[in-house]
C-alpha positions in Angstrom: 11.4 11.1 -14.1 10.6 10.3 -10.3 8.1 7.2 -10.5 5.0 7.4 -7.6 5.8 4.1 -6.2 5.4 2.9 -2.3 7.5 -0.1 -0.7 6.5 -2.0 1.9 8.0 0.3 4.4 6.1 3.2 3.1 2.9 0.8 3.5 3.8 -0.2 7.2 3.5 3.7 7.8 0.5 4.8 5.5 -1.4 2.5 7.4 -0.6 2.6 10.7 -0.3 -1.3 11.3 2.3 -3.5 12.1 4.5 -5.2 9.8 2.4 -8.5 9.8 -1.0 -6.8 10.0 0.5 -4.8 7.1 1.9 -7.5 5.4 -1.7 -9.7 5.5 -3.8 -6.6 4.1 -1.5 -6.6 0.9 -1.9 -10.1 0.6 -5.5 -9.7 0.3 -7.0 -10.9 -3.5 -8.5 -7.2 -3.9 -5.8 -5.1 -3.0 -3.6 -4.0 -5.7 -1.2 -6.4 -7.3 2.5 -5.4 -6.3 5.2 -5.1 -9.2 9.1 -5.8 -8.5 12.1 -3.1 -8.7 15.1 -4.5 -8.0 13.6 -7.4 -6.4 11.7 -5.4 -4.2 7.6 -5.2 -4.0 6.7 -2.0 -4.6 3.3 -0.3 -5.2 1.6 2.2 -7.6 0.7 4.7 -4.8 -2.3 5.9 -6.6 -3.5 2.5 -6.4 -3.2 2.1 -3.3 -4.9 5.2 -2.1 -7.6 3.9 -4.4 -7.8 1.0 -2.6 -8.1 2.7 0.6 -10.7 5.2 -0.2 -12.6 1.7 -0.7 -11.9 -0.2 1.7 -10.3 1.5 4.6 -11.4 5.1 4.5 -10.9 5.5 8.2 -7.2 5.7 6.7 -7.8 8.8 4.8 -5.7 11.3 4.4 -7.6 13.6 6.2 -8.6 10.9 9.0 
């Protein structure tokens, strides 16, 4: 069972930023709360693309 999660890495990417702009949007108090996987922040990517649609939607998927 493959679990729909995103790393930071994958983040970085998705959004197009730089590792510290990256890293300050997911510290944000309304963006999704990460969970750990062998010690690792990771995301629920639906979640996430939740959160865009929201708040970033110039970072669509078909942007």
């Amino acid at each position: 069972m493959k679990l729909d999660l995103v790393g930071f890495g994958e983040l970085v990417e998705r959004f197009g930023l730089s590792r510290s702009q990256t890293y300050r949007l997911s510290k944000r108090p309304d963006f999704p709360e990460p969970g750990l996987t062998s010690g690792r922040r990771v995301w629920w990517t639906a979640e996430v693309e939740q959160w865009i649609s929201e708040h970033r939607p110039d970072l669509g998927r078909d942007a």
